[in-house]
Every structure is written in C-alpha cells, then in structure tokens.
Residue frames as a rotation matrix with the C-alpha (Angstrom) as fourth column:
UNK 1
-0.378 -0.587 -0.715 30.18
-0.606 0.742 -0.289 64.09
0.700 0.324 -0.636 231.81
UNK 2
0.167 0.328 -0.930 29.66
0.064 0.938 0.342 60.94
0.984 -0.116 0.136 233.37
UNK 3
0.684 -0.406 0.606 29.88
-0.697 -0.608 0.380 61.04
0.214 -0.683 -0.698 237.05
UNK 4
0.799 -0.595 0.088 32.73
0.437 0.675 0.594 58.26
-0.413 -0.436 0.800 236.98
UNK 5
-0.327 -0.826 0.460 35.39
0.281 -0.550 -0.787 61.17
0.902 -0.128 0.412 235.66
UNK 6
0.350 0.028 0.936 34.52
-0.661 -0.701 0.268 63.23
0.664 -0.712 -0.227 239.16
UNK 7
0.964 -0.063 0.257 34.88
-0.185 0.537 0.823 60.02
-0.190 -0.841 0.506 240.88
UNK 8
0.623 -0.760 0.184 38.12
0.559 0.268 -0.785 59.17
0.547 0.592 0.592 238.59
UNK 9
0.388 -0.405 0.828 39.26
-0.053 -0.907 -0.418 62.79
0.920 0.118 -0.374 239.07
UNK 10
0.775 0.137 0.617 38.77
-0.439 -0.584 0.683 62.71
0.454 -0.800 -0.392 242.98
UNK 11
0.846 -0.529 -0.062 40.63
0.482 0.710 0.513 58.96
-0.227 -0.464 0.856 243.46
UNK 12
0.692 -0.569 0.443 43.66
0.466 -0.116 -0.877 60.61
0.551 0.814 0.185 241.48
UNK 13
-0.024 -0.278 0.960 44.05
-0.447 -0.857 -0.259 63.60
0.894 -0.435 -0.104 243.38
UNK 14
0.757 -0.001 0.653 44.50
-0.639 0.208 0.741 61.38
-0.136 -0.978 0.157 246.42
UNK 15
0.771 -0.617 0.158 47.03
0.587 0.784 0.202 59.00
-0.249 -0.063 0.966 245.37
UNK 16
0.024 -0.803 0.596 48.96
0.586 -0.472 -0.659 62.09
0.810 0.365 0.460 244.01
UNK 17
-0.324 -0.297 -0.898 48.84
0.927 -0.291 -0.238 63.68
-0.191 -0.909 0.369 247.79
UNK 18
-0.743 0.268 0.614 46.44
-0.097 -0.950 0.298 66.71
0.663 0.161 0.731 246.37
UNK 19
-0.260 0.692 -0.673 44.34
0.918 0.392 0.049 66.62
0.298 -0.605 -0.738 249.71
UNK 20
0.003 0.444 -0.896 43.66
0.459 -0.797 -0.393 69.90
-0.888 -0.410 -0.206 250.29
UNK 21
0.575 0.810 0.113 41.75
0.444 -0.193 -0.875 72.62
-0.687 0.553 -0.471 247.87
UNK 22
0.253 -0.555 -0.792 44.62
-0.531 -0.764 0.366 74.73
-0.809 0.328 -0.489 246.79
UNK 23
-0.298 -0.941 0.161 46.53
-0.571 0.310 0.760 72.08
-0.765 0.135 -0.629 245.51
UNK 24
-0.635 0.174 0.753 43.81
0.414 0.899 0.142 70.16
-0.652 0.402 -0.643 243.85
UNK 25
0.832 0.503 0.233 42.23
0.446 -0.359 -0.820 72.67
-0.329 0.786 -0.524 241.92
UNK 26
0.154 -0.824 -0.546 45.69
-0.550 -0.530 0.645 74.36
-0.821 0.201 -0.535 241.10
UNK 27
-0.831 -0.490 0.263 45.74
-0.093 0.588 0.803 71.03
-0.548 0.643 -0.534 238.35
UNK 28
0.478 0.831 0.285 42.59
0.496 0.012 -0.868 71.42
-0.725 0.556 -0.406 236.94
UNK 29
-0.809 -0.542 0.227 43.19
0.316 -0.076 0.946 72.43
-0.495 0.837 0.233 233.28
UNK 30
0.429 0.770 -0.473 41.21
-0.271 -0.390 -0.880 74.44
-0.862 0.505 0.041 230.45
UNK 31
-0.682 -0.363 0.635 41.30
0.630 0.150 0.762 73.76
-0.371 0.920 0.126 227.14
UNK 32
0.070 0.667 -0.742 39.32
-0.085 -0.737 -0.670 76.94
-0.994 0.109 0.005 224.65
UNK 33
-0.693 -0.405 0.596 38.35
0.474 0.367 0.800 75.91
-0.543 0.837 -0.062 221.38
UNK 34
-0.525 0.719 -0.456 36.09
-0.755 -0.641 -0.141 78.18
-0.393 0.271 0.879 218.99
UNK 35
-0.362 0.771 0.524 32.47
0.455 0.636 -0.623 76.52
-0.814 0.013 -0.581 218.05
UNK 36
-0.848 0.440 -0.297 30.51
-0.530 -0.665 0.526 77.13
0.034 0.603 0.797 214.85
UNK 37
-0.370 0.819 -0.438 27.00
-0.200 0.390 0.899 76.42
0.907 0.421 0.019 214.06
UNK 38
0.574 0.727 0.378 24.80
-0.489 -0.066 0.870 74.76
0.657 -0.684 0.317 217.30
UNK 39
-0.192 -0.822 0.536 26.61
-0.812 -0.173 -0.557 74.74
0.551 -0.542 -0.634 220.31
UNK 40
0.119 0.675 0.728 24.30
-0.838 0.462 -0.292 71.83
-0.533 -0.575 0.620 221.74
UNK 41
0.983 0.067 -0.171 25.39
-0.159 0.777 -0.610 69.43
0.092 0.627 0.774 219.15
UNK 42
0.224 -0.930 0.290 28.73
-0.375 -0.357 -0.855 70.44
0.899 0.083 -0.429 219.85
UNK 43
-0.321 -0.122 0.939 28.78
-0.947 0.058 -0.317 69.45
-0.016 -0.991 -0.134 223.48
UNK 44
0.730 0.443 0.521 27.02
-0.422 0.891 -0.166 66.50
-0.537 -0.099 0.837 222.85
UNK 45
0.869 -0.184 -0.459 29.72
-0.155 0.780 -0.606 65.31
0.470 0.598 0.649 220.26
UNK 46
-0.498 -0.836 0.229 32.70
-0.539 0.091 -0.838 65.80
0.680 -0.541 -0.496 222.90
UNK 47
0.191 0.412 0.891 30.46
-0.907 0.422 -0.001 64.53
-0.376 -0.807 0.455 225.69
UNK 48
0.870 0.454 -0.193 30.65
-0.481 0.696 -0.533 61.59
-0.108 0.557 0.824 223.17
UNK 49
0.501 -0.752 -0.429 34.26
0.087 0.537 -0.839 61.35
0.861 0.383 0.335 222.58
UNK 50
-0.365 -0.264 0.893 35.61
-0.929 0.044 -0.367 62.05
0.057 -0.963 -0.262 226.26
UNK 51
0.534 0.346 0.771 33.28
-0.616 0.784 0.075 58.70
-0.579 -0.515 0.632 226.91
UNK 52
0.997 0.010 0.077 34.85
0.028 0.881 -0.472 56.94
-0.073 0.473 0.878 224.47
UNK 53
0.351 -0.912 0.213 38.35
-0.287 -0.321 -0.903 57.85
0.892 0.255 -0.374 225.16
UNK 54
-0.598 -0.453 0.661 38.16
-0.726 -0.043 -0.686 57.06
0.339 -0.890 -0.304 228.57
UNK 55
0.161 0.315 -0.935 37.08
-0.024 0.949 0.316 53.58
0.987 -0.028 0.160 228.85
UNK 56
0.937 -0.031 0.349 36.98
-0.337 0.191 0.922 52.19
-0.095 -0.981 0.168 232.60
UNK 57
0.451 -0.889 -0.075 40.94
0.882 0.431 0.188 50.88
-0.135 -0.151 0.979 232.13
UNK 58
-0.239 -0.855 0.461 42.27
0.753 -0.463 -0.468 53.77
0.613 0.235 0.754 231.13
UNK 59
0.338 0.235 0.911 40.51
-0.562 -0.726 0.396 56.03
0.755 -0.646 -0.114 233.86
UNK 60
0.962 -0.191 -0.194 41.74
0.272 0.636 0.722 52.93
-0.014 -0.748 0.664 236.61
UNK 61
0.199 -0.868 0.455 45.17
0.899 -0.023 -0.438 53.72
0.391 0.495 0.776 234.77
UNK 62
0.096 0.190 0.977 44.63
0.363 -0.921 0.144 57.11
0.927 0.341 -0.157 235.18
UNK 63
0.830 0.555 0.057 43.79
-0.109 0.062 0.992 56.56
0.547 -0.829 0.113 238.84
UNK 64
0.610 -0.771 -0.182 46.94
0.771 0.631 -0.084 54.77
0.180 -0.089 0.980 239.44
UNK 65
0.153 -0.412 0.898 48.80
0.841 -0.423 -0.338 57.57
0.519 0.807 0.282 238.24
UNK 66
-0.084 0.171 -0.982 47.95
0.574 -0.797 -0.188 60.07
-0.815 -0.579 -0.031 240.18
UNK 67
0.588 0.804 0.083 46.48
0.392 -0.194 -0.899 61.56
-0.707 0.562 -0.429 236.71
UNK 68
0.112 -0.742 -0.661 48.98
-0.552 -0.600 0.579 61.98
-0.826 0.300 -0.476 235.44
UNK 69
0.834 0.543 -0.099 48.70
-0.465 0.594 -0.657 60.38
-0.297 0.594 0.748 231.42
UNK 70
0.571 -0.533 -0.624 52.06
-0.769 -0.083 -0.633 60.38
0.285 0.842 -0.458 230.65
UNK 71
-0.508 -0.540 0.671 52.81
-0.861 0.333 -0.384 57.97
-0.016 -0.773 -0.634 233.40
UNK 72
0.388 0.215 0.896 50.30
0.193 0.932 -0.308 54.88
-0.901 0.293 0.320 232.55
C-alpha cells in the first residue's frame, strides 16, 4: 500500500495514546480470505480498492479517531 496508510496508521495510534509497541501492535488486525487463479492480480485488485476506499478525508477522519471507523 501506499505509504500514506503507515503514515495514517502511525498519526492514529498517537491520538489514541498507543505509544508504546505492545499496545500498538496489539490493534493491528488480520483479515484471511481464500484466492483462486493468479495471486498477483489478486493483490493488485485490493491494492486497488483499499486506495479507493480510503480517500485522503476519510484517512484524516480516520486520524481523528484514533482509528477507530465507527467513530468518524
């Protein structure tokens, strides 16, 4: 991804008081979905919608938040 989610990711996790490592990887999240056919087209079409789901307002939103989505 883009590096303005890492930067997104990092402002977040400061405004939500995750300043130290435990705490801020403790909210990281997976998500496991099963792939057919070429995995390289695959990545590219999420790589595709993540960018377009997260527009620069709704990561600022996002920011706000303290990442949290249900809150913007």
């Amino acid at each position: 991804l883009d590096a303005r989610f890492q930067h997104a990711i990092d402002r977040a996790a400061m405004v939500a008081g995750l300043d130290d490592t435990d705490s801020y990887v403790a909210q990281w999240r997976r998500e496991s979905a099963e792939l057919a056919g070429d995995l390289a087209a695959a990545v590219a079409t999420e790589i595709t919608r993540i960018n377009a789901a997260y527009n620069r307002d709704r990561l600022e939103r996002l920011v706000r938040s303290g990442g949290v989505e249900e809150a913007i």
